[in-house]
Residue, then its C-alpha position, 0 to 999 in steps of 0.5 A: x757089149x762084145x762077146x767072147x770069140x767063138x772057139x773052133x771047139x765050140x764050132x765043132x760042137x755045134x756041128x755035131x748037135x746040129x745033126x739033131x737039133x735046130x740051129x738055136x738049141x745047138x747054139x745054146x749047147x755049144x755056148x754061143x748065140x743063135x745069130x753067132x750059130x747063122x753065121x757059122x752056117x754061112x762060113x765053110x771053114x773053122x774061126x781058126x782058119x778065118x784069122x789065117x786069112x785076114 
């Protein structure tokens, strides 16, 4: 079953919680899964800014 999208706002929360915590706690605390928090990582911009380019 999908998952909701991840929110820019999300994102941006799980960057901060990044500067203290390992990839699937800040996932956790944002409100997404760890494999979600990977592909953020690899990504260099918001989801926001992803659907402008498609």
């Amino acid at each position: 079953m999908p998952r909701p999208h991840v929110t820019d706002q999300q994102v941006r929360l799980s960057m901060r919680y990044r500067t203290q915590h390992t990839q699937a706690v800040a996932a956790a605390k944002a409100g997404f899964s760890e494999r979600a928090e990977r592909r953020i990582d690899c990504r260099a911009d918001l989801p926001f800014q992803a659907q402008l380019e498609q």
